[in-house]
mmJSON file of the N, C-alpha and C atoms, coordinates in Angstrom:
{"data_MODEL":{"atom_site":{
"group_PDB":["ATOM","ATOM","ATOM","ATOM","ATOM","ATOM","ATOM","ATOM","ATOM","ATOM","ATOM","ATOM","ATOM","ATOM","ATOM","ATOM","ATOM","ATOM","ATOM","ATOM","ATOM","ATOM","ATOM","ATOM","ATOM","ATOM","ATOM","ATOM","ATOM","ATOM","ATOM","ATOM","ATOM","ATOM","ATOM","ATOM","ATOM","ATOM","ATOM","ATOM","ATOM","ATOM","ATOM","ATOM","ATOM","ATOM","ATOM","ATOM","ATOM","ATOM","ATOM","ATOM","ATOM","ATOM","ATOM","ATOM","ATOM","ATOM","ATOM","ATOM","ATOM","ATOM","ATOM","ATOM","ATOM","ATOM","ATOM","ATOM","ATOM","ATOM","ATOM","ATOM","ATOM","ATOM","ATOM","ATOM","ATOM","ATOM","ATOM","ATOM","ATOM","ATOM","ATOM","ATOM","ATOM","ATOM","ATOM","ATOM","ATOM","ATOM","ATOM","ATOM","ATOM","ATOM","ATOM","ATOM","ATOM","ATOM","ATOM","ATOM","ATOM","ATOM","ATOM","ATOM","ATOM","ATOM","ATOM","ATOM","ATOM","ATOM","ATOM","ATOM","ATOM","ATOM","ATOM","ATOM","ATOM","ATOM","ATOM","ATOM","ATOM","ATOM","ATOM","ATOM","ATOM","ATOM"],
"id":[1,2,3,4,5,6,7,8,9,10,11,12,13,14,15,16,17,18,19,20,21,22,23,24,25,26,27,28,29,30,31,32,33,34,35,36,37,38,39,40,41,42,43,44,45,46,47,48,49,50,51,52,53,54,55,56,57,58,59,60,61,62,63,64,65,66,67,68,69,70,71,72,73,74,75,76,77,78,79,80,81,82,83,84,85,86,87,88,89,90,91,92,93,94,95,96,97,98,99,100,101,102,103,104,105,106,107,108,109,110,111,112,113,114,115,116,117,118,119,120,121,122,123,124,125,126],
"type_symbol":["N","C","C","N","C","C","N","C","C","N","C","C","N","C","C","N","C","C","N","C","C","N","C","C","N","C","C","N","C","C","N","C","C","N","C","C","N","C","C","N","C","C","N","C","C","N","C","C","N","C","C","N","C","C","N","C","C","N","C","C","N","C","C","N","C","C","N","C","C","N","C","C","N","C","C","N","C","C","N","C","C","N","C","C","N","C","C","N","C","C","N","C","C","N","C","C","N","C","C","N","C","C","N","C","C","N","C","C","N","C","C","N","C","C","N","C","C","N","C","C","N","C","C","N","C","C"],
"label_atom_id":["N","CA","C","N","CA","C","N","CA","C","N","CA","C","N","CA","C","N","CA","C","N","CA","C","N","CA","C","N","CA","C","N","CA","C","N","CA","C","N","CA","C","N","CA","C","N","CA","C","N","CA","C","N","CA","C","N","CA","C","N","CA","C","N","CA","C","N","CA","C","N","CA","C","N","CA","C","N","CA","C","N","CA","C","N","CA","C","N","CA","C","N","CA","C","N","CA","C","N","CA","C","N","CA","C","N","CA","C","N","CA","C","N","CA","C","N","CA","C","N","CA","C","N","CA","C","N","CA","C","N","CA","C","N","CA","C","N","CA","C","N","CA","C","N","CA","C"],
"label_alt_id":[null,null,null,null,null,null,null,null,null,null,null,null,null,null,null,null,null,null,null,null,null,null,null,null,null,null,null,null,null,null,null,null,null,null,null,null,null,null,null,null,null,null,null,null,null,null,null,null,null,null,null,null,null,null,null,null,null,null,null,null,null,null,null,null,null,null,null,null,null,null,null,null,null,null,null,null,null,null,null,null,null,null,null,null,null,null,null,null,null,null,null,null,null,null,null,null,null,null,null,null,null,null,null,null,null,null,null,null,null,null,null,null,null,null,null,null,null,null,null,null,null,null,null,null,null,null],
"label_comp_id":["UNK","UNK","UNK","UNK","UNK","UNK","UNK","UNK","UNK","UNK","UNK","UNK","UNK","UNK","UNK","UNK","UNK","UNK","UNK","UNK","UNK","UNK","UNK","UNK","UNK","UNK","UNK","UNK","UNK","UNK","UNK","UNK","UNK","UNK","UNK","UNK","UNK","UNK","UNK","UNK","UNK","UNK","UNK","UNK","UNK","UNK","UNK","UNK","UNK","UNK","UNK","UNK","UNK","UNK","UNK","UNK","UNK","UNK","UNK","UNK","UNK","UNK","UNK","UNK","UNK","UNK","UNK","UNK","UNK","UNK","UNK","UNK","UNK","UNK","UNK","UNK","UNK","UNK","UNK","UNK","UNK","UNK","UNK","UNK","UNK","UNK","UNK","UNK","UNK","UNK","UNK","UNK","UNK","UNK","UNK","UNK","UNK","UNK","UNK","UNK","UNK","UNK","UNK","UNK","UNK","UNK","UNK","UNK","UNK","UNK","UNK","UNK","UNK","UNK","UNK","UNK","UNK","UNK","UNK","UNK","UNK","UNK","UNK","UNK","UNK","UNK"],
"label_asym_id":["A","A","A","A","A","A","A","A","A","A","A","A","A","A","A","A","A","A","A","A","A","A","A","A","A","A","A","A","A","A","A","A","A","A","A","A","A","A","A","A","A","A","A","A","A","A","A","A","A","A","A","A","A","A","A","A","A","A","A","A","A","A","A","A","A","A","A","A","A","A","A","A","A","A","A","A","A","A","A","A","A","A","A","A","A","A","A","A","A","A","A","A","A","A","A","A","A","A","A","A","A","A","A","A","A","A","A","A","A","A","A","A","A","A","A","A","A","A","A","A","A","A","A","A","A","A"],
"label_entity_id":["1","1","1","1","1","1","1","1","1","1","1","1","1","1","1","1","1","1","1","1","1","1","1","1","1","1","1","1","1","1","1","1","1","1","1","1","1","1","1","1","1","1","1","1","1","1","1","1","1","1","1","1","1","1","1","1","1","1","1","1","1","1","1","1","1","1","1","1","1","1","1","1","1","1","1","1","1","1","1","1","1","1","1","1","1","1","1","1","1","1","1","1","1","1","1","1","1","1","1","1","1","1","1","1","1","1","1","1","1","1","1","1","1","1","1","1","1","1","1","1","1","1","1","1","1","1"],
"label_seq_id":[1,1,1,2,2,2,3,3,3,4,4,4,5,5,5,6,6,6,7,7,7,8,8,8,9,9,9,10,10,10,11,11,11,12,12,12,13,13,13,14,14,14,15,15,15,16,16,16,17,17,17,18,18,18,19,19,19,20,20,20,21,21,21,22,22,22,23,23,23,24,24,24,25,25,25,26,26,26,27,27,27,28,28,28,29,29,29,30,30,30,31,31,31,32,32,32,33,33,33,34,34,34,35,35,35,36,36,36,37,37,37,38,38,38,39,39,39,40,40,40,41,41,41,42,42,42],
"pdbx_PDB_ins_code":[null,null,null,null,null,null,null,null,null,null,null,null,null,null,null,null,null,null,null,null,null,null,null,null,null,null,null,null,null,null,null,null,null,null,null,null,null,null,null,null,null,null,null,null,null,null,null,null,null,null,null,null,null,null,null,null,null,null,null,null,null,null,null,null,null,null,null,null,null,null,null,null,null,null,null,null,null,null,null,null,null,null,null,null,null,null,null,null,null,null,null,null,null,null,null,null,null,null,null,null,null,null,null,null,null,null,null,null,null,null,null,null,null,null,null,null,null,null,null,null,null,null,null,null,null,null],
"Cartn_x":[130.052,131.341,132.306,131.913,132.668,133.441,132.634,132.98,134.466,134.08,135.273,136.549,136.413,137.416,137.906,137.528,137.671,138.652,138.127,138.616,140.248,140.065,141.038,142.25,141.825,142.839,143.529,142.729,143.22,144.12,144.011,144.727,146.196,146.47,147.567,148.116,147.425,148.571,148.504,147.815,148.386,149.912,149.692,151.059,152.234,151.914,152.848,153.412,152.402,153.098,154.307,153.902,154.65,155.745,155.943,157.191,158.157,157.633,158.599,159.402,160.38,161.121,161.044,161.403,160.938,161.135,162.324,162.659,161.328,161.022,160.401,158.729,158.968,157.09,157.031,158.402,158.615,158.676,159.344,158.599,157.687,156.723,155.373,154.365,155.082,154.502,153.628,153.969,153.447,154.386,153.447,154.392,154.358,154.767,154.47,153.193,153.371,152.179,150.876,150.711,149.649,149.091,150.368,149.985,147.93,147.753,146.499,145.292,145.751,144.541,144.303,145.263,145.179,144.747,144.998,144.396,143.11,142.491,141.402,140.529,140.875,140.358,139.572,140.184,139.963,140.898],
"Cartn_y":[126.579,126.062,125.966,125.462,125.941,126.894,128.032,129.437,129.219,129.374,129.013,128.492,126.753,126.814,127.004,127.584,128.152,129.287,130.265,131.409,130.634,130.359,129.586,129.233,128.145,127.551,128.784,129.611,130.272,131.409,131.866,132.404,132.06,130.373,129.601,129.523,129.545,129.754,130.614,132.077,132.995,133.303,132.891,132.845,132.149,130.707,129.893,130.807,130.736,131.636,132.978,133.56,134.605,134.823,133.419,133.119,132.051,132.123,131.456,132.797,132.355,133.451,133.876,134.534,134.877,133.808,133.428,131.74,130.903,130.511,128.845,129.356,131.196,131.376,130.936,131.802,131.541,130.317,129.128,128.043,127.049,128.052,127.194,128.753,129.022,130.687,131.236,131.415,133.05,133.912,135.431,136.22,136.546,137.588,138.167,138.642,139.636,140.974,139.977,138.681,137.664,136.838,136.815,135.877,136.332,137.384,137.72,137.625,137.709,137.451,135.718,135.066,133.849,132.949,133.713,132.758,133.411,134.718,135.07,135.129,135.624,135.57,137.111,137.79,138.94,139.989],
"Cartn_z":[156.896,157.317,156.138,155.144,153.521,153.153,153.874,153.298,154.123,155.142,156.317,156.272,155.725,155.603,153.739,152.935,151.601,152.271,152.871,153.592,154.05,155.098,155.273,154.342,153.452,152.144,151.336,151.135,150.221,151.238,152.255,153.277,153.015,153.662,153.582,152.272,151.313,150.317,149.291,150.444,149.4,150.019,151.483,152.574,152.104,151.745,151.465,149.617,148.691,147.485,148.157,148.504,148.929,149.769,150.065,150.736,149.809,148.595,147.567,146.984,146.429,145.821,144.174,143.826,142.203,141.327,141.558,140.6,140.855,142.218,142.098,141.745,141.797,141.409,139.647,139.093,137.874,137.42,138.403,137.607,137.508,138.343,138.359,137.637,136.413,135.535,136.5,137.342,138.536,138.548,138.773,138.479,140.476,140.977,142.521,142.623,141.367,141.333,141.025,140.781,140.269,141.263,142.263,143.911,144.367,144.673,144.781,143.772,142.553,141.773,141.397,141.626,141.295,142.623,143.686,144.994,145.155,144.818,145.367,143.94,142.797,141.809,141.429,142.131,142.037,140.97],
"occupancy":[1.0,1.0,1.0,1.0,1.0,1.0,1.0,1.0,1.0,1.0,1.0,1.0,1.0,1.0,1.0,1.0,1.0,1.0,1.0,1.0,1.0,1.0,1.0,1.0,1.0,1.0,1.0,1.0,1.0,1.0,1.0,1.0,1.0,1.0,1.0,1.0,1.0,1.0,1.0,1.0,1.0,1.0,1.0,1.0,1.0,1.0,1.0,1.0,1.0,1.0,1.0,1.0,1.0,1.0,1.0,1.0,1.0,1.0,1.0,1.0,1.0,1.0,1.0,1.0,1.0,1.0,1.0,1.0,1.0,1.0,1.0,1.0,1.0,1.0,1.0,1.0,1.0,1.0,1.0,1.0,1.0,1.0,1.0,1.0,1.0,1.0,1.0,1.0,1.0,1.0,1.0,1.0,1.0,1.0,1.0,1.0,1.0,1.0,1.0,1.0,1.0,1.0,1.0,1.0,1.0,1.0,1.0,1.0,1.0,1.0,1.0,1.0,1.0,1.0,1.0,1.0,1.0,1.0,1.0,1.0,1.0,1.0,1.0,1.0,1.0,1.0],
"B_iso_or_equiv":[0.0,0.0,0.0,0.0,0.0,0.0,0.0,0.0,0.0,0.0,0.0,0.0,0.0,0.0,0.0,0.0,0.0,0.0,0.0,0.0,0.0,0.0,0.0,0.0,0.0,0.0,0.0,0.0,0.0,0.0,0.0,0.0,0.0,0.0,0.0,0.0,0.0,0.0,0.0,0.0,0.0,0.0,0.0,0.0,0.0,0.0,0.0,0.0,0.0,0.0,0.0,0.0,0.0,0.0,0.0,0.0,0.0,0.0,0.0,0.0,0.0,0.0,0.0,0.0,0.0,0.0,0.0,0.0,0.0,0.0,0.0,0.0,0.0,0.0,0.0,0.0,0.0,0.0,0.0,0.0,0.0,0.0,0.0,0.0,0.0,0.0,0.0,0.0,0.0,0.0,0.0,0.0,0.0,0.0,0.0,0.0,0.0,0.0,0.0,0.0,0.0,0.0,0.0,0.0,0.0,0.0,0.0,0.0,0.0,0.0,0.0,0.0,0.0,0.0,0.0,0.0,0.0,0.0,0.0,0.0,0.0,0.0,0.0,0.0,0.0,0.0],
"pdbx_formal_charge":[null,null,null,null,null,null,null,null,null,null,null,null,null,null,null,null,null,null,null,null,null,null,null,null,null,null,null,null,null,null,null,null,null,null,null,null,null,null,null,null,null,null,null,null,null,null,null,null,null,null,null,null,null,null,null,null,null,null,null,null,null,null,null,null,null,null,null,null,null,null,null,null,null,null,null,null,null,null,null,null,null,null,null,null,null,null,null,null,null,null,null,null,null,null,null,null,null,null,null,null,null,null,null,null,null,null,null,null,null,null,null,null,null,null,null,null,null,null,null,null,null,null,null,null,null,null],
"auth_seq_id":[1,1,1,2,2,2,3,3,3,4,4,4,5,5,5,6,6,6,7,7,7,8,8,8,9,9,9,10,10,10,11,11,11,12,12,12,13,13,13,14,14,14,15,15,15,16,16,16,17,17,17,18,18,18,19,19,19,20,20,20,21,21,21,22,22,22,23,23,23,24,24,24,25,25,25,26,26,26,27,27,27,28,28,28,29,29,29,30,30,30,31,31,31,32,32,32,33,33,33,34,34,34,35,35,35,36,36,36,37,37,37,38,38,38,39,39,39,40,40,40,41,41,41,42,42,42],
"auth_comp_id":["UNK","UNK","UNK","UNK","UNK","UNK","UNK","UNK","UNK","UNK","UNK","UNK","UNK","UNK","UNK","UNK","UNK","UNK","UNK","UNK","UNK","UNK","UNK","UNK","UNK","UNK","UNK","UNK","UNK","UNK","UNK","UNK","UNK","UNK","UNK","UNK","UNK","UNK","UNK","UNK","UNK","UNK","UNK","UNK","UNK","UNK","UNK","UNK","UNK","UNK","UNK","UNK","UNK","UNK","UNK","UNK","UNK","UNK","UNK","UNK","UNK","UNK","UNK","UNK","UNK","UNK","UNK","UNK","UNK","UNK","UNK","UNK","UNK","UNK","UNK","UNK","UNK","UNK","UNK","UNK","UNK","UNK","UNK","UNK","UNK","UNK","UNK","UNK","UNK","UNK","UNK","UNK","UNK","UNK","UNK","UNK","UNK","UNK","UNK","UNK","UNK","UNK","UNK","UNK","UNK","UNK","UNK","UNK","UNK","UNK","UNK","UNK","UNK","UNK","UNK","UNK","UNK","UNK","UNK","UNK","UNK","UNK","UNK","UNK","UNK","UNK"],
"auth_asym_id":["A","A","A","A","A","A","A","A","A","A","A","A","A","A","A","A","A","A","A","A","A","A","A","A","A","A","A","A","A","A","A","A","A","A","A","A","A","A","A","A","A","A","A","A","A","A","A","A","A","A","A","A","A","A","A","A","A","A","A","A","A","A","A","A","A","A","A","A","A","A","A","A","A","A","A","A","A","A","A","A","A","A","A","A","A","A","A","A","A","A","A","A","A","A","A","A","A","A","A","A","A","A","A","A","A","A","A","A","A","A","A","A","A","A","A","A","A","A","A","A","A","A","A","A","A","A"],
"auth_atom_id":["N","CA","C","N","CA","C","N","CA","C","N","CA","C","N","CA","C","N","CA","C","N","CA","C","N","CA","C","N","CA","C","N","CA","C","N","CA","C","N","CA","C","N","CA","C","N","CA","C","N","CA","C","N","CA","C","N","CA","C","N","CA","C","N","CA","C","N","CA","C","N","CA","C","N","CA","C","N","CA","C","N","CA","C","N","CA","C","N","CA","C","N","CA","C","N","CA","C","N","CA","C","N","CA","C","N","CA","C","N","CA","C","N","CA","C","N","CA","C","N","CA","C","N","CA","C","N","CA","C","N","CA","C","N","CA","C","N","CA","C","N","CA","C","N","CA","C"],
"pdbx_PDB_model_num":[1,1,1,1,1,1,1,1,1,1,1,1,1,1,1,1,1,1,1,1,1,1,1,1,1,1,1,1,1,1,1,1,1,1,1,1,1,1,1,1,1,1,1,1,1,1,1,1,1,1,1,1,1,1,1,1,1,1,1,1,1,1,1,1,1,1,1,1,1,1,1,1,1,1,1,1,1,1,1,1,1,1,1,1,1,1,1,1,1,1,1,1,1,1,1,1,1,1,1,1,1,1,1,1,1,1,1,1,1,1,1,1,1,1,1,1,1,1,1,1,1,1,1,1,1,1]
}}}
């Protein structure tokens, strides 16, 4: 059930990141091209 909702969390905000705009990623130092490696770790 972990996996699940892990799966889940990281879903929602790779969603929610990617609906910020370049400024507010920039000021929390994310880049766009980084949204995926930093929510999945891949």
């Amino acid at each position: 059930m972990g996996r699940v909702k892990g799966y889940f969390a990281r879903t929602r905000a790779e969603r929610q990141l990617h609906q910020l705009d370049d400024r507010m990623l920039a000021d929390i130092g994310v880049r766009r091209s980084e949204i995926e490696k930093m929510v999945w770790g891949n």
